[in-house]
N, C-alpha and C positions, 0 to 999 in steps of 0.2 A: 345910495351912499357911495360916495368915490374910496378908492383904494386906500389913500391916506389916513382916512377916519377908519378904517377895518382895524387897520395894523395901530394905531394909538388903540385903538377897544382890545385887540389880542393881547398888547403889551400889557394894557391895564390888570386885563383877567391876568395873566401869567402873574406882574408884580403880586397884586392881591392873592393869588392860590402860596406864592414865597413865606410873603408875610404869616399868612393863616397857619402854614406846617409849619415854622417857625414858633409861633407863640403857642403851638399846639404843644410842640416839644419839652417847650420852656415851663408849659403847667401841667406836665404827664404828669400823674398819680404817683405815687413812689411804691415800688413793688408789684409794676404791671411787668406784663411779657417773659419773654426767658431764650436763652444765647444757647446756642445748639453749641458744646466742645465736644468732640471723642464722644463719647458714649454716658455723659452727664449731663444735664441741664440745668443751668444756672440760672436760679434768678437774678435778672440782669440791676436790683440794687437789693442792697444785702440788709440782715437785720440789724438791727442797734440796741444794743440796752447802756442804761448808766453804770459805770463803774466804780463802786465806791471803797475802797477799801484802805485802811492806815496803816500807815508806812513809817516809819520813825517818828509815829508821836502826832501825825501830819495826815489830815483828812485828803484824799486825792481823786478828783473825779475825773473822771473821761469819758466818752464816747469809744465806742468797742464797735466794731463793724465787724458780723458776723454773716458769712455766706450763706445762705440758702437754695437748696437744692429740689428741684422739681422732680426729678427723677434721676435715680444713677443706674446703670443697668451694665454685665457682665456674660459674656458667653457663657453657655451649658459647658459643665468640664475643663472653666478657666479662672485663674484668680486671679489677674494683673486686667484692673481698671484702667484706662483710659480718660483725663478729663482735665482740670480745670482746680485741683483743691487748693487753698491757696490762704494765706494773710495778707490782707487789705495794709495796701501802703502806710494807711490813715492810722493805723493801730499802735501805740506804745505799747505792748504787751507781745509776747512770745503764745501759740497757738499749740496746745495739742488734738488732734483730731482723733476723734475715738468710734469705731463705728460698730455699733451693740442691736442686733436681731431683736425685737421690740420684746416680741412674747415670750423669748427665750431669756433673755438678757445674756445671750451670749456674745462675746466680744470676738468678732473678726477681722479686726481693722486697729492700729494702734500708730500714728506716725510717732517719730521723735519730734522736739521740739521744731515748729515752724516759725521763723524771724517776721518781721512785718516786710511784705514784699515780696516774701518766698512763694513761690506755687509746688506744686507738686502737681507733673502730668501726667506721673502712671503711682496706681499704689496696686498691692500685692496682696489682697486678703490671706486671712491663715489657713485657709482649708477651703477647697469646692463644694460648694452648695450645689442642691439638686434643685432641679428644674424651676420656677414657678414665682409668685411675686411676694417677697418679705415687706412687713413693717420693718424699716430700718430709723432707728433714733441715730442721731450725730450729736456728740457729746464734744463740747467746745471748751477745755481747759483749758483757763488762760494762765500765765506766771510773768512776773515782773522784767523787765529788761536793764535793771539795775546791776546785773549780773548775779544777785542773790537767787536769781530766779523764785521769787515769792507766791505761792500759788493765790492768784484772785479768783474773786467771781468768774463763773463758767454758762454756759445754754447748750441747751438739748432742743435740738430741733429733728422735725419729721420726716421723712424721705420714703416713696416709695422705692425698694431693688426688685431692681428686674433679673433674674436669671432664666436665659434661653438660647 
């Protein structure tokens, strides 16, 4: 085989290997993998439920994009997280993020209102936990951006905390 036909067969494999990750891309799963921030892991596409709730008189539906979190974890003896918490651009709705110890239902975690866009890179829990791994719920209050701020529909999702 002379040199010229090598390099048309290399280019070919290389084009074809382009294409493949390419369309591989295009039909991932939705809610594979997860994005190392700080000291949280995010799943890298968020959850969604239907938002249905009336508003003067007036049925209004949307899509809500809600993060989910693979793991968030905290030094032994410290309360300021590191990470990624955040409202999805795509959101008309305002975020409160609440973060409640499963078996306890104790609340250590309460932000103020978060805008659609907003992140938040460090949060502050209310007290030091000791050592070891919690069930943590994320409780996701949402409220209107009409300025009435109207409490809607909300989700509670799962998270392992790490303290160590």
């Amino acid at each position: 085989m002379n040199q010229k036909k090598k390099i048309i067969i290399c280019l070919g494999a290389i084009v074809l290997c382009l294409v493949a990750y390419f369309v591989g891309q295009a039909n991932r799963p939705v809610g594979t993998g997860t994005v190392s921030v700080g000291t949280a892991s995010i799943s890298d596409v968020t959850y969604e439920f239907e938002e249905e709730q009336e508003r003067a008189g007036a049925t209004i539906g949307d899509n809500i994009k809600i993060p989910g979190y693979d793991l968030i974890a905290v030094d032994a003896g410290e309360t300021k997280i590191k990470g990624d918490f955040f409202n999805p651009d795509e959101n008309n709705v305002y975020f409160k993020m609440v973060f409640q110890l499963t078996e306890t239902e104790e609340i250590i975690f309460a932000s103020d209102l978060i805008k659609p866009g907003q992140h938040l890179y460090e949060i502050e829990l209310m007290r030091v936990l000791d050592a070891g791994e919690y069930d943590l719920t994320i409780l996701y209050e949402t409220f209107s951006t009409d300025g009435n701020f109207t409490p809607l529909n909300g989700a509670n999702l799962q998270c392992p905390l790490q303290v160590g």
